[in-house]
Structures are given as C-alpha cells and as structure tokens.
N, CA, C and O atoms as a DFTB+ gen file, in Angstrom:
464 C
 N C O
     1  1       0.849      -1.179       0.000
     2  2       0.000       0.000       0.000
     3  2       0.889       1.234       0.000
     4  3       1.823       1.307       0.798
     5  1       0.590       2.356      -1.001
     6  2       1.201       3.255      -1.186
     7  2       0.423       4.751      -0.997
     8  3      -0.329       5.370      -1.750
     9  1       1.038       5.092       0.578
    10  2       0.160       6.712       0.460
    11  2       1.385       7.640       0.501
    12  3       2.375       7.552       1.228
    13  1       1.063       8.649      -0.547
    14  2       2.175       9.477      -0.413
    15  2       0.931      11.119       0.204
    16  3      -0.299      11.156       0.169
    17  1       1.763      12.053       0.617
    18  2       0.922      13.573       0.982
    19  2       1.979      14.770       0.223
    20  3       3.187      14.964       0.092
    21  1       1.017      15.245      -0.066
    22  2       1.374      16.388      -0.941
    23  2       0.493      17.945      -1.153
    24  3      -0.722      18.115      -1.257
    25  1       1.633      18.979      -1.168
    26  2       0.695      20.037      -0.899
    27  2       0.037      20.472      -2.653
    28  3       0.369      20.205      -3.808
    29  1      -0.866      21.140      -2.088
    30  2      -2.008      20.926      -3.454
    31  2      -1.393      22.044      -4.185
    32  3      -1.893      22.059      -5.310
    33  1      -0.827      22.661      -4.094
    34  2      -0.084      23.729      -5.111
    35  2       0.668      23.255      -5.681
    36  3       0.931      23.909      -6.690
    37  1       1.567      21.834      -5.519
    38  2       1.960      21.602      -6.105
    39  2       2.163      20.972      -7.128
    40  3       1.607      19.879      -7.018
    41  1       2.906      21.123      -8.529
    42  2       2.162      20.211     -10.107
    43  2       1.656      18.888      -9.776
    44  3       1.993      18.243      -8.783
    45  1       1.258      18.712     -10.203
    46  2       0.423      16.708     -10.281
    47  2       1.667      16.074     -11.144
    48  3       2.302      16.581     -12.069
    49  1       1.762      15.113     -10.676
    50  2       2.695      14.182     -11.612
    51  2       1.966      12.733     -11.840
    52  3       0.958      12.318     -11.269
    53  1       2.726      12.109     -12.794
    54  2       1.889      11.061     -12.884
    55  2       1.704       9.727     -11.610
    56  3       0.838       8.857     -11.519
    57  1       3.087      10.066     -10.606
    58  2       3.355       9.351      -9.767
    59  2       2.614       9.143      -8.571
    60  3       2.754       8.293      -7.692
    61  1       1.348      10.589      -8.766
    62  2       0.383      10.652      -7.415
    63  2      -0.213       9.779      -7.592
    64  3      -0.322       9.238      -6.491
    65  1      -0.839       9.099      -8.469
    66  2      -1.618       8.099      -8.471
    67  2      -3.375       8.779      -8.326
    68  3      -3.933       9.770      -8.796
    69  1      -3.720       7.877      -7.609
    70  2      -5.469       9.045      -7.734
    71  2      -5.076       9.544      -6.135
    72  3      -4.578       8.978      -5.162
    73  1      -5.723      11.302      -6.503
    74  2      -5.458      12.325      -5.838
    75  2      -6.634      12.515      -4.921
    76  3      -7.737      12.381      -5.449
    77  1      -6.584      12.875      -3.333
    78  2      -7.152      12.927      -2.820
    79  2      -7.256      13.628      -1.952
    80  3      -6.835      13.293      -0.845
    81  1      -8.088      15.317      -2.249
    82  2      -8.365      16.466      -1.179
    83  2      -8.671      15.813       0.181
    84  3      -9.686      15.124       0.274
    85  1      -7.943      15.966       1.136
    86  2      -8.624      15.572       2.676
    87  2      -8.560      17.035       3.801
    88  3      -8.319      16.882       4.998
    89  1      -8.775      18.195       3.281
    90  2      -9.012      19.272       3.426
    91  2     -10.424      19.284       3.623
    92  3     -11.062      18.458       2.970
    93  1     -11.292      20.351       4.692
    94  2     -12.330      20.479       4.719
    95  2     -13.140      21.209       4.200
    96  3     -14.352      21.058       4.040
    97  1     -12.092      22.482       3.773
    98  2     -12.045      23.852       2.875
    99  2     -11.673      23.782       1.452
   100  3     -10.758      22.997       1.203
   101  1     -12.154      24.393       0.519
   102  2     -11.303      24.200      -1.052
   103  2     -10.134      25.210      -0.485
   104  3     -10.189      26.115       0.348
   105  1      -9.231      24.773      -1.147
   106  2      -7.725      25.296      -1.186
   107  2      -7.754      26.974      -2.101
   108  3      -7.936      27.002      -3.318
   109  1      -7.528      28.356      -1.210
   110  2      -8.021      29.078      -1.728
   111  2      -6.477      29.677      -3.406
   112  3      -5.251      29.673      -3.509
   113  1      -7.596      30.040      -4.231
   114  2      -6.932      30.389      -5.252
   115  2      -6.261      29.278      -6.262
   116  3      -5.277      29.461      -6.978
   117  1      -7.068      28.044      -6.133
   118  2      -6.880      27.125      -6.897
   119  2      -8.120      26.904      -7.564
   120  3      -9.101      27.272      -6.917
   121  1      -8.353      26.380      -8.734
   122  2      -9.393      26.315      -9.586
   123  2      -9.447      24.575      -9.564
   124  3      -8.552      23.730      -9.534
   125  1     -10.516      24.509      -9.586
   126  2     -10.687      22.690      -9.489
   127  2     -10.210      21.793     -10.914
   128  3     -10.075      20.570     -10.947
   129  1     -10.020      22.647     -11.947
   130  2      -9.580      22.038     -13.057
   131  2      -7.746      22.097     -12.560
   132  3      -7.122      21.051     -12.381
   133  1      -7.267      23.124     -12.439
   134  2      -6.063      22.954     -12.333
   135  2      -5.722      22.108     -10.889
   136  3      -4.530      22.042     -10.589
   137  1      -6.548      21.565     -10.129
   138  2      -6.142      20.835      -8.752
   139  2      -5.988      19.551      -9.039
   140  3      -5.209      18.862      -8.380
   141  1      -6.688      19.063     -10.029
   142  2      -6.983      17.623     -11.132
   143  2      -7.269      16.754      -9.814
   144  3      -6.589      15.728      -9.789
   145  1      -8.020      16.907      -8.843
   146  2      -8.333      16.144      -7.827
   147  2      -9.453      15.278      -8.252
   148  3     -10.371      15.609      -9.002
   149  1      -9.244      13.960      -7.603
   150  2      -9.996      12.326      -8.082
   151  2     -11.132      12.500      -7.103
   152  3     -12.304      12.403      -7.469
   153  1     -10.781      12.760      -5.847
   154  2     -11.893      12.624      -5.038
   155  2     -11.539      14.049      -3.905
   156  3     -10.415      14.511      -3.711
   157  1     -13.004      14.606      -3.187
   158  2     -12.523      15.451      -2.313
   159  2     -13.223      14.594      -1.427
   160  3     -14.305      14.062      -1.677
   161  1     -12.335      14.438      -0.011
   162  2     -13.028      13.655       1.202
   163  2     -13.254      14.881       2.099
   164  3     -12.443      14.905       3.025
   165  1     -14.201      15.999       2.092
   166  2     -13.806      16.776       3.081
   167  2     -14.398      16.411       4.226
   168  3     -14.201      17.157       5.185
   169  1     -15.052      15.492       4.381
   170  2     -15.172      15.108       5.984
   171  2     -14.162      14.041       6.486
   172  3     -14.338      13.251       7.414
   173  1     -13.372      14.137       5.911
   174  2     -12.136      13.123       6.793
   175  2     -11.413      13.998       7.380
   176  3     -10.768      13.810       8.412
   177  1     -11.515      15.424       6.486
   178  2     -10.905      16.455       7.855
   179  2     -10.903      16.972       9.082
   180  3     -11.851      17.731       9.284
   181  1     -10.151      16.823       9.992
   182  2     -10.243      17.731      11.347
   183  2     -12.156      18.287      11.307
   184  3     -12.839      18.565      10.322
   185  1     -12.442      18.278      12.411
   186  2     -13.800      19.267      12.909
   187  2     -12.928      20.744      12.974
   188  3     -11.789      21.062      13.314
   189  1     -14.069      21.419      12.477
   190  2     -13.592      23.104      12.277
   191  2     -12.822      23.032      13.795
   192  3     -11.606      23.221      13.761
   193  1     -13.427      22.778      15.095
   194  2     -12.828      23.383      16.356
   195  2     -11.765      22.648      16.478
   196  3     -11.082      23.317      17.253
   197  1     -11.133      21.650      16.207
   198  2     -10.220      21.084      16.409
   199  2      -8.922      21.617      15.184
   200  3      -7.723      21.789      15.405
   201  1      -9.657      21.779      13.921
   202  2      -8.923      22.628      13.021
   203  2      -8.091      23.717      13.570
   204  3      -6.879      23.695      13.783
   205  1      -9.020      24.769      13.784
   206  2      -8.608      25.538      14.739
   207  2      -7.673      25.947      15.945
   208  3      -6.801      26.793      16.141
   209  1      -8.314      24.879      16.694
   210  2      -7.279      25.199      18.257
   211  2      -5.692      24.236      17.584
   212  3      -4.592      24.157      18.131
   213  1      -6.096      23.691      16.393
   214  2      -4.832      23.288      16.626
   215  2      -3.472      24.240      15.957
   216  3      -2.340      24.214      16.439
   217  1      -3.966      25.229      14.505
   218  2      -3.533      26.310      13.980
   219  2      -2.249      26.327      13.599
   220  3      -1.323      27.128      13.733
   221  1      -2.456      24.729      12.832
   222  2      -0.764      24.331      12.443
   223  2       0.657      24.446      13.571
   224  3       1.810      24.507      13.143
   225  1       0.293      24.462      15.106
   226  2       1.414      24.841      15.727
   227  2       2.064      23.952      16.311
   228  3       1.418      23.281      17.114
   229  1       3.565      23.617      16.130
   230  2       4.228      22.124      16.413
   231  2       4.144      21.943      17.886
   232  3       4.989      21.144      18.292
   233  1       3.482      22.376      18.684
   234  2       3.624      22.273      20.296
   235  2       2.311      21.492      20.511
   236  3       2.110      20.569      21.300
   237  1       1.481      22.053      19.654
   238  2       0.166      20.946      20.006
   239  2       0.221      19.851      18.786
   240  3      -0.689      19.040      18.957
   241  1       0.915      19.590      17.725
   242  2       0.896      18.543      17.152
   243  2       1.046      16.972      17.665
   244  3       0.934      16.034      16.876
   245  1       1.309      16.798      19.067
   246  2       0.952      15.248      19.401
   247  2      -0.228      15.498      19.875
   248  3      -0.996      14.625      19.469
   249  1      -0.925      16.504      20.747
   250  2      -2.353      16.233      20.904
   251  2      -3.674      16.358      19.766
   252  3      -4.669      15.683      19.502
   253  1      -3.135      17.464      19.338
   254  2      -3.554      17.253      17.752
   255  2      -3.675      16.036      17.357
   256  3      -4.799      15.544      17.461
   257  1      -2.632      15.246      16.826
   258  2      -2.684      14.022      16.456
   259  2      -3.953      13.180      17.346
   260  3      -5.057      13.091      16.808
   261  1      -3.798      12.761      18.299
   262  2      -4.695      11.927      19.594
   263  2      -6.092      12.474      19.504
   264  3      -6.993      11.637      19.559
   265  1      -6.428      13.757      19.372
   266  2      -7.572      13.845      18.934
   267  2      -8.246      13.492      17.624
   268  3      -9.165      12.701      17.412
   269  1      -7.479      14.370      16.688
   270  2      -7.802      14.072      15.530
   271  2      -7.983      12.282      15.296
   272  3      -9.103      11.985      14.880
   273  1      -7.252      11.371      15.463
   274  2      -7.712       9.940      15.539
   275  2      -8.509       9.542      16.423
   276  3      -9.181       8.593      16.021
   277  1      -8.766       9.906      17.626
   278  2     -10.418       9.936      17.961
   279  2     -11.375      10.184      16.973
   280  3     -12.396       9.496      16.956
   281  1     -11.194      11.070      16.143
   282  2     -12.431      11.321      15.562
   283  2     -12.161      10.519      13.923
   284  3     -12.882      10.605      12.929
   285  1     -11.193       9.943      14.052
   286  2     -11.188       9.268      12.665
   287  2     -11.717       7.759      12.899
   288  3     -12.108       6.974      12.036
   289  1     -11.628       7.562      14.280
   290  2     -12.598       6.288      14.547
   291  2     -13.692       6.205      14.154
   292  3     -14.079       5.041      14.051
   293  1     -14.479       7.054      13.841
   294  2     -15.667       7.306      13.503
   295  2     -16.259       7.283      12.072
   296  3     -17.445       7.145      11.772
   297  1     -15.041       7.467      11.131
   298  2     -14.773       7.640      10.010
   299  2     -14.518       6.493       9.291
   300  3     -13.957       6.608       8.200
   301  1     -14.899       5.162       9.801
   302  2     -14.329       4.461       9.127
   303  2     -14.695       3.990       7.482
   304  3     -13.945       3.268       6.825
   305  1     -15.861       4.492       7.025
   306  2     -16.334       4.162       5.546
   307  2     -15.409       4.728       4.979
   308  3     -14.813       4.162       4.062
   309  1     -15.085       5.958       5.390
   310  2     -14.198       7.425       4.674
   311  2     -12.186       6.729       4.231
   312  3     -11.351       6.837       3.333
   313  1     -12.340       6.108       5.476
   314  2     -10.790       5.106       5.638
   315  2     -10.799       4.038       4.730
   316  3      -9.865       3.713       3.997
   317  1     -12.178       3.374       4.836
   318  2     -12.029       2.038       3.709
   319  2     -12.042       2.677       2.135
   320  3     -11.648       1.979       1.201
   321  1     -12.537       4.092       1.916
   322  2     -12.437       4.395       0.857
   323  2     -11.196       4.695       0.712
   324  3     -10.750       3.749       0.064
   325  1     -10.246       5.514       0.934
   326  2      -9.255       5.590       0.843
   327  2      -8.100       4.092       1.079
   328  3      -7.029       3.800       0.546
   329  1      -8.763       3.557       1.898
   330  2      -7.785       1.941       1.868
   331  2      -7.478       1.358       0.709
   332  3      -6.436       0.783       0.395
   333  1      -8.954       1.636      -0.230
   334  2      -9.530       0.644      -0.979
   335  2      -8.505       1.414      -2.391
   336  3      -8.176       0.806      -3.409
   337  1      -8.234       2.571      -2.132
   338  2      -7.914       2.822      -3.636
   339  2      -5.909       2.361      -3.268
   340  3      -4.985       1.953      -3.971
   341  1      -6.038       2.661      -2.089
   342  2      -4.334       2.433      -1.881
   343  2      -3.513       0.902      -1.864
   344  3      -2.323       0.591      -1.807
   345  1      -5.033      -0.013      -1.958
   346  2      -4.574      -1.643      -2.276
   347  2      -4.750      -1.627      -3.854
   348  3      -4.429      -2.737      -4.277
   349  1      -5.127      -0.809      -4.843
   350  2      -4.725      -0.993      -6.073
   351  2      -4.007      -0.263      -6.832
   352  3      -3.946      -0.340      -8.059
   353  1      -3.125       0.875      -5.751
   354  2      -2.274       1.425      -6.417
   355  2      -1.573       2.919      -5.536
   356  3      -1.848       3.204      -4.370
   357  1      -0.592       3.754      -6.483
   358  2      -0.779       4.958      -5.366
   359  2      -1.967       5.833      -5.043
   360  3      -2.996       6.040      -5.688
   361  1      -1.570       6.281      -3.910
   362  2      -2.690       7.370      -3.529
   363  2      -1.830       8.748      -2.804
   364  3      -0.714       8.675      -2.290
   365  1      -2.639       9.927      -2.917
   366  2      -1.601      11.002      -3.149
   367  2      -2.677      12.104      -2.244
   368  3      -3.449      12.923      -2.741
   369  1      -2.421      11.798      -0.628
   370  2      -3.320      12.910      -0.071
   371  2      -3.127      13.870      -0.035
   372  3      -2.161      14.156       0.673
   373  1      -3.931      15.166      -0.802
   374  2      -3.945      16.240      -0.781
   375  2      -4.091      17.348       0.322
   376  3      -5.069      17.272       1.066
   377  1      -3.046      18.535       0.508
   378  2      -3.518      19.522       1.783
   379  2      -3.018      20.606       1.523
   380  3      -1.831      20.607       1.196
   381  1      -3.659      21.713       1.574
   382  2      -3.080      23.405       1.306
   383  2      -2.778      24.333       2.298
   384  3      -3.069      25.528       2.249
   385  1      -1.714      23.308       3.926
   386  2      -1.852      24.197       4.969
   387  2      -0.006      24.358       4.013
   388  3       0.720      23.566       3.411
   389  1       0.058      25.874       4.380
   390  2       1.347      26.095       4.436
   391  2       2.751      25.538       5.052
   392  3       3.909      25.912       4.869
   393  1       2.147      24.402       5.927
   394  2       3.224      23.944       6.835
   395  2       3.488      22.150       6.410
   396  3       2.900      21.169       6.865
   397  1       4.293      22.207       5.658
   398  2       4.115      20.383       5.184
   399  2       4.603      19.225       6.208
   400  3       4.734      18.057       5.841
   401  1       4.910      19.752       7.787
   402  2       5.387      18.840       8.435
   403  2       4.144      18.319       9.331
   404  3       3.845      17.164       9.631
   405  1       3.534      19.510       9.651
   406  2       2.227      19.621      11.241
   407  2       1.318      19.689      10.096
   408  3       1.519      20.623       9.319
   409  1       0.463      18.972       9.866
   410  2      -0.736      18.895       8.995
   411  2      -1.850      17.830       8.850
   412  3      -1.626      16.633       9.025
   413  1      -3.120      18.353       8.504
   414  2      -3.700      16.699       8.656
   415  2      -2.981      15.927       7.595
   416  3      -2.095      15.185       8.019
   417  1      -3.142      15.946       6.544
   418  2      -2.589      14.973       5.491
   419  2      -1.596      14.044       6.348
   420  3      -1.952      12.867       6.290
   421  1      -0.429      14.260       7.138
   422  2       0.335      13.639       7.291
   423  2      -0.352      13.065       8.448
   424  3      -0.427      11.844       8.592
   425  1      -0.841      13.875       9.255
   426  2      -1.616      12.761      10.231
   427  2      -2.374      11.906       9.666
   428  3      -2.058      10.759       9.983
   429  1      -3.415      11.981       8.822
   430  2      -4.208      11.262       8.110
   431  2      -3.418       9.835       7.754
   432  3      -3.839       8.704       7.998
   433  1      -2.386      10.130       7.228
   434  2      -1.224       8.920       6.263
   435  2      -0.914       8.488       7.557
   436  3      -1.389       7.367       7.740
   437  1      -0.311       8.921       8.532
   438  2       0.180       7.960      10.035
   439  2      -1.054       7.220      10.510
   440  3      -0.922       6.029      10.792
   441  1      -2.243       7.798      10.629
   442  2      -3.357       6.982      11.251
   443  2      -3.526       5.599      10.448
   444  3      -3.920       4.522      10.896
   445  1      -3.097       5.938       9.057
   446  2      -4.114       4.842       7.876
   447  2      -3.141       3.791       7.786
   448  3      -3.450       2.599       7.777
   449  1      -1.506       4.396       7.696
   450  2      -0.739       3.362       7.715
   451  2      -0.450       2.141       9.239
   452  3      -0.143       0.956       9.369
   453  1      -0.771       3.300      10.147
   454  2      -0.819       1.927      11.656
   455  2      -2.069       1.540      11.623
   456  3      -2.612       1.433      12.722
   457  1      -2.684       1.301      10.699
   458  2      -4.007       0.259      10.685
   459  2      -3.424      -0.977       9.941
   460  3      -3.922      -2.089      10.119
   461  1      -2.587      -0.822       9.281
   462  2      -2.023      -1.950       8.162
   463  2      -1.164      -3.155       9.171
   464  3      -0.626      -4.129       8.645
C-alpha cells in the first residue's frame, strides 16, 4: 500500500496516483480544473474546532494528532475508501496548509498506515 501527501499547489505528476483532497475547505486560489483532484473527502478532515485550536502549531501537534484519531474512529467508511484505492495502487493525499510537516494529510497517512 502506497500513500504518499502532498501540498495541493503543487504540479500533479503522474506518480500521485489518484489524488485525494482531505481538506475540509477548497484550497483558496486554486481552480478545481487545475487541482486535477480524483476525489474530495472533506469530511475526513479535522472538525472546524479542532482545526482551529490546533492552527498548524508544532507544540500541540501530538495532541492534535490523539484527537484528531479519535475522531477518525468514527470515520471508518471514509478510511475504507481511501484503503480501498491504496490496495490498487498509489494514492496522493492532498492539503493546502502552508506547513508540510504539522498537517492533517500527514496525520491522516500515520493513522491509515498503523491500521495496516
């Protein structure tokens, strides 16, 4: 299984495989033709308040994390969809926070891969 994360500004290559917004917001100043996104999951994203208090900042990124997978327990149709495309090939989660280290995407990819 192959998940790679990637910020949405950046070109598409052929290597993303099918592309997948997990943002809750459209990514501002991108046009949906030029985002060439396969699927948008925006409810696999963070809850706005948890979005929020967490405000990309690396001091709350382990509780961040612990919450945010609380609430991905809940999510699980949203996970098998995304499982399902990453057992037949790559998958390339999409995110437009400015910060590519503290982000859901990458939390998202840590939660999905310790399920495997």
């Amino acid at each position: 299984m192959a998940i790679n994360v990637k910020r949405i500004y950046e070109r598409p290559s052929e290597n993303d495989g099918f592309r997948i917004l997990v943002d809750r917001l459209w990514p501002r100043g991108i046009s949906k033709d030029k985002a060439n996104v396969d699927l948008w999951l925006k409810d696999i994203a963070p809850s706005t308040e948890l979005r929020k208090w967490f405000a990309h900042k690396e001091e709350r990124w382990e509780e961040f994390k612990k919450r945010y997978f609380d609430e991905l327990e809940h999510k699980t149709e949203l996970l098998d969809t995304i499982h399902e495309k990453a057992v037949k090939g790559y998958v390339t989660l999409l995110y437009s926070a400015k910060n590519d280290t503290f982000n859901n995407a990458v939390a998202l990819a840590e939660y999905i891969e310790s399920l495997v």
